[in-house]
C-alpha positions, 0 to 999 in steps of 0.5 A: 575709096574702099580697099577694092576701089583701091587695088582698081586704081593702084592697077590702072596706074601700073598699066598706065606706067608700064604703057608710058615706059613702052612708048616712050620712044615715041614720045617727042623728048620735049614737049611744045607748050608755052609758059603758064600753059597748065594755068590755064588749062586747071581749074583756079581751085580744088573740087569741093567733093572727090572726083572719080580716078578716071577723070584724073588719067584722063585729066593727066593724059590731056593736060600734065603728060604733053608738058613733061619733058620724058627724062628716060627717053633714048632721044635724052642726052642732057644734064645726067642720068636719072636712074629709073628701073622696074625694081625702083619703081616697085620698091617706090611704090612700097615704101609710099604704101607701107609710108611712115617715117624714121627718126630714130631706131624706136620709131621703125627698126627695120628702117633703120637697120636695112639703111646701115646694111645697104650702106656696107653693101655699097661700101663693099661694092665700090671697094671703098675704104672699109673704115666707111663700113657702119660696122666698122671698129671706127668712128666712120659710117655711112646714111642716105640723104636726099642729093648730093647738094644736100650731102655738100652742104653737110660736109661744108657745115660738118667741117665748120664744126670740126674747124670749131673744135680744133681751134677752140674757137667760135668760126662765127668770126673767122672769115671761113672759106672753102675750096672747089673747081671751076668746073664743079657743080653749082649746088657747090657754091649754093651750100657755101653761101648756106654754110656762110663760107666763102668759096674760091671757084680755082682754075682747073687743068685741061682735062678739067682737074684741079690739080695741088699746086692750085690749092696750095697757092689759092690757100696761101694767098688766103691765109695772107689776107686772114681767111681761115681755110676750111673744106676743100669740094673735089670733084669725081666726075663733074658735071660738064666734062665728067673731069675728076679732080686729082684726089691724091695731091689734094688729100696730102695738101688737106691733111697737111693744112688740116682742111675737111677734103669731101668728094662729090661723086654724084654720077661717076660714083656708081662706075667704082662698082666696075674694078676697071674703073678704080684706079680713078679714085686714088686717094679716097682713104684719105678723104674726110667724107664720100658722097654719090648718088645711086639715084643718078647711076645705079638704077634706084629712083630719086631720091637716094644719095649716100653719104659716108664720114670717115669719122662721125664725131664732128657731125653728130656734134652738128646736128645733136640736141637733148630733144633728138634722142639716140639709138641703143648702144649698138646702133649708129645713130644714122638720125645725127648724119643729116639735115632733117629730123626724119626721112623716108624709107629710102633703103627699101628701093636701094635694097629691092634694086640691089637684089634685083640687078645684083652687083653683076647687072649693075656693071653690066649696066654702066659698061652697056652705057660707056660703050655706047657713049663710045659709039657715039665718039666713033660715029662723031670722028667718022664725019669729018666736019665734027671733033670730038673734045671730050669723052668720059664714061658717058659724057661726050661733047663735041663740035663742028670743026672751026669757029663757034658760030657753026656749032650754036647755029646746029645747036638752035636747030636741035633744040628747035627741032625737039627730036633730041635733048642735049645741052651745050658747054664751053671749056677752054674757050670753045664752044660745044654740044654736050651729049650724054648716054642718060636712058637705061632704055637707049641701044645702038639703034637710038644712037644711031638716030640721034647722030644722024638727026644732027647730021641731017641738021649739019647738012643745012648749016651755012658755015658762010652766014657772018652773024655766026662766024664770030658771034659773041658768046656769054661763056659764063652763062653756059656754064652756069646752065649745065652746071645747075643741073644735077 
């Protein structure tokens, strides 16, 4: 394919998107294909010679689109946001064409050095701690990494190494354990099976919050049986309920203890561009180490996690080798902040998004969202069959008023239905429907619809039905569904 031939292809693939997103309403949110479909439907193996791009839209079109589920349609209200915007998808599409790699600040300068700037650009956007700033006096400083599952298992490794250096003694044989809520997301508990810690899954309040004196009695019984405390996972804005564990008592417990404190912020991170919403992260000076996802909240596209150190002794001593290689003097050596050797471009999307939206557009954006997700609570206490149990930022879940059965029951009709895409959650032995504002595309109007779709399906629900006043619910199983996502 000549360059011609290419500018021919690059925009019928923009027409294509823009039309996708234009339409995306009127796309059912779930598609209705059975598993193995796309098997059947492609061939068993690669064409022996190129084939033209035209049969490929078409081809896409037939055979891929009607098996996606449309994560950016206003009728999506499971999991979390993904972020999606215009500037993302430009600033995508540069860095795949400009392409090359990053290891260190020889093998593309400017990668390098956008990726310190937009890092302090957050800092300073979320008011976080200035000792996070690459540019900083201290040994604190900030990379982007590709999710937050990634980032926790850093931190799990990054705090061995630590634990490592205090003590003088190799960790390989100290019974490490680490710390997290019972509402936190799975990919915890994956890191720490990849970090060989053990992970303790402590009991949270009501409001879902893990709270000191939980730590502090989970710590000692631990210490009692020879474990070794490590690292201790808060939570800012979980997963399920969009809870936030209580930094401060945790932070005081850790340094007290001498135990790696890491935040997960993977979603709720991005309301901290919005002054109202600080006061939630007390306690984030003192923590060891910072993450969210900007790809979640902030409109850039995935992938695109930013994590910060306090200070970056101990992971640089994780991850450094003669083979690597460092910067010059003046420039953090980013390439030792991370799992692999080299990454993307990803701070071009950042950099194009943050111009583009600008920090005002960007809170624009998550009140836009909050406030619907308030209208969601008000139209749900208007109908007095339904409650509401839980709202945070955009995070909502409720049910019908009573026993479970009815509530799984009206959940099997929306997910029969494909109309809306939401998930259900237990929390405090209650069974309930999950529902997020995710779609940058979502007004009033979609909110509107998707609430009076589960009316419509409410108004058929026979409360009388005795295989769903007590039905026997896998708590643990729910759970485990929403928590592995995002």
């Amino acid at each position: 394919m000549d360059t011609d031939e290419f500018r021919k292809f690059g925009k019928i693939a923009i027409d294509y998107l823009a039309n996708y997103l234009d339409t995306i309403r009127q796309r059912t949110v779930l598609p209705d294909v059975e598993p193995g479909y796309l098997q059947k439907c492609l061939p068993e193996s690669a064409p022996q010679t190129g084939e033209h791009w035209s049969e490929i839209f078409a081809e896409l079109e037939k055979f891929v689109v009607p098996g996606l589920t449309h994560w950016h349609s206003p009728s999506f209200h499971a999991y979390i946001p993904t972020a999606n915007s215009f500037a993302g998808i430009v600033g995508e599409l540069m860095m795949a064409g400009i392409g090359g790699i990053t290891t260190t600040w020889d093998s593309n300068p400017a990668s390098v050095e956008l990726e310190l700037k937009m890092m302090d650009w957050l800092v300073k956007m979320l008011n976080l701690p200035e000792h996070f700033l690459n540019t900083s006096d201290g040994m604190g400083g900030g990379c982007i990494q590709n999710s937050a599952s990634e980032s926790t298992l850093l931190a799990l490794q990054t705090a061995k190494r630590r634990l490592m250096d205090l003590s003088k003694e190799d960790t390989l044989g100290q019974k490490l354990v680490a710390y997290t809520s019972d509402q936190s997301n799975s990919s915890v508990e994956k890191a720490a099976l990849l970090a060989s810690i053990v992970i303790r899954l402590l009991p949270t309040d009501t409001n879902g919050c893990l709270r000191g004196e939980v730590l502090k009695k989970s710590i000692n019984e631990d210490k009692e049986k020879g474990f070794v405390p490590c690292c201790v996972i808060a939570t800012f804005g979980t997963t399920g309920i969009c809870s936030f564990d209580n930094v401060e008592e945790l932070a005081e417990i850790c340094r007290s203890e001498s135990i790696w404190l890491h935040i997960d912020a993977a979603y709720a991170g991005t309301a901290l561009v919005c002054p109202e919403y600080r006061y939630l992260m007390r306690g984030i000076d003192k923590v060891d180490s910072f993450n969210f996802n900007p790809h979640k909240w902030m409109r850039v596209n995935s992938d695109c996690s930013a994590l910060w150190f306090k200070d970056t002794t101990y992971v640089e001593k994780l991850t450094s080798c003669e083979k690597v290689g460092s910067n010059p003097d003046d420039i953090p050596n980013i390439h030792l902040w991370q799992i692999p050797n080299c990454r993307r471009f990803r701070a071009l999307k950042l950099w194009f998004v943050l111009r583009i939206q600008g920090v005002e557009g960007l809170r624009a954006h998550v009140r836009k969202q909050v406030g619907l997700a308030n209208y969601f609570v008000e139209l749900v206490k208007s109908d007095e069959r339904f409650e509401v149990c839980t709202s945070n930022l955009g995070v909502i879940t409720f049910r019908l008023k009573g026993p479970d059965g009815p509530t799984k029951l009206l959940l099997d009709k929306i997910r029969e239905g494909r109309k809306i895409f939401v998930m259900p959650y237990c929390h405090l032995n209650k069974f309930m429907i999950r529902f997020v504002v995710c779609s940058s595309f979502t007004e009033k109007p979609d909110i509107d619809n998707s609430w009076r779709h589960i009316e419509d399906l409410a108004n058929n629900i026979e409360y009388s039905k005795e295989e769903y006043i007590n039905p026997v619910l896998r708590t643990a199983s729910m759970k485990d569904e929403i928590r592995r996502r995002n």
